[in-house]
C-alpha positions in Angstrom: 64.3 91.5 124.2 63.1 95.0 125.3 64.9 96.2 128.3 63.5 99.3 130.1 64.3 102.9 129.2 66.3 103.5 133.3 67.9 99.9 132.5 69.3 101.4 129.2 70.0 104.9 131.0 72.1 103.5 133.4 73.8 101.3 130.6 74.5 104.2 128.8 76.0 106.5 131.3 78.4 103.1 131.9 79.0 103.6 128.7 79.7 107.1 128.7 82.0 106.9 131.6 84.2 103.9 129.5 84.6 106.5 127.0 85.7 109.0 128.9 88.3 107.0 130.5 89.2 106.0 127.3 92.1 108.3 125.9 91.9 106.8 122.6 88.6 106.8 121.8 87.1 109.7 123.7 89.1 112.0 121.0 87.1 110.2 118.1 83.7 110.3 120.3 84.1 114.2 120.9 84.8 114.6 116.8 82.3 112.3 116.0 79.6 114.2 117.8 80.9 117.3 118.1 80.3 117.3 122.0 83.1 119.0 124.2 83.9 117.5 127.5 81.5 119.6 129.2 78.6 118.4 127.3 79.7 115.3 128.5 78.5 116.4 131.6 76.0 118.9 131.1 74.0 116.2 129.1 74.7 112.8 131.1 71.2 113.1 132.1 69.8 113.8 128.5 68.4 110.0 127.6 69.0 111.5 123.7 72.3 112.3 124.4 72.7 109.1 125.9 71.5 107.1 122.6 74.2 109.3 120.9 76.3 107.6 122.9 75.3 104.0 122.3 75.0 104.8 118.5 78.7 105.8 118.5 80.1 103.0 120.8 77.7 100.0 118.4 79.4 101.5 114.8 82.2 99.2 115.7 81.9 95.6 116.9 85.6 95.9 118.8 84.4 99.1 120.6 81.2 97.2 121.9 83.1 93.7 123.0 85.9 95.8 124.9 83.1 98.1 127.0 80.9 95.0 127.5 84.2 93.1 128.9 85.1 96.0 131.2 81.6 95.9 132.8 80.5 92.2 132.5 77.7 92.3 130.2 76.5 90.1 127.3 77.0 91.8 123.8 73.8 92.6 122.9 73.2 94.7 125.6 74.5 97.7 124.3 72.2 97.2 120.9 69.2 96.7 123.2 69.5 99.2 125.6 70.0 101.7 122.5 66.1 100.7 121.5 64.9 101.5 124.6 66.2 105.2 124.0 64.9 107.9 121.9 65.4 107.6 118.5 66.1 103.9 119.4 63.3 102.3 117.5 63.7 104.2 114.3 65.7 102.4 111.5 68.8 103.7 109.7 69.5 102.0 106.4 72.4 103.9 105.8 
């Protein structure tokens, strides 16, 4: 199922705001992606950036069942907003 590209916005920046409240895994986000803290917030409203998020929090199934516990939503949410973002329908085979 498709869900709309402000659905998956707005699923992202909940996502975004998880990892930032998360001490443990914001370090490993920022590293990851080479973002600082304030390109967290200079590109919140970037829906790119956004799918950058969602690609980091879906490489690791524990990552994706904590957020989705926090907020109350199904599993595969996180995977289906992600193709509703740019870059989102493109296939990585790596």
């Amino acid at each position: 199922m498709r869900i709309s590209a402000d659905v998956a916005e707005t699923l992202s920046l909940k996502a975004l705001a998880w990892l930032a409240g998360n001490d443990e895994l914001l370090p490993v986000f920022l590293g990851a992606t080479g973002a600082s803290e304030a390109d967290l917030r200079a590109q919140a409203s970037d829906p790119a950036f956004l799918g950058a998020v969602l690609d980091f929090l879906t490489m690791d199934d524990a990552w994706v069942m904590q957020f989705c516990d926090s907020e109350g939503l199904a599993y595969q949410l996180p995977m289906q907003a992600r193709m509703s973002l740019p870059g989102g329908a493109q296939v990585n085979w790596t």
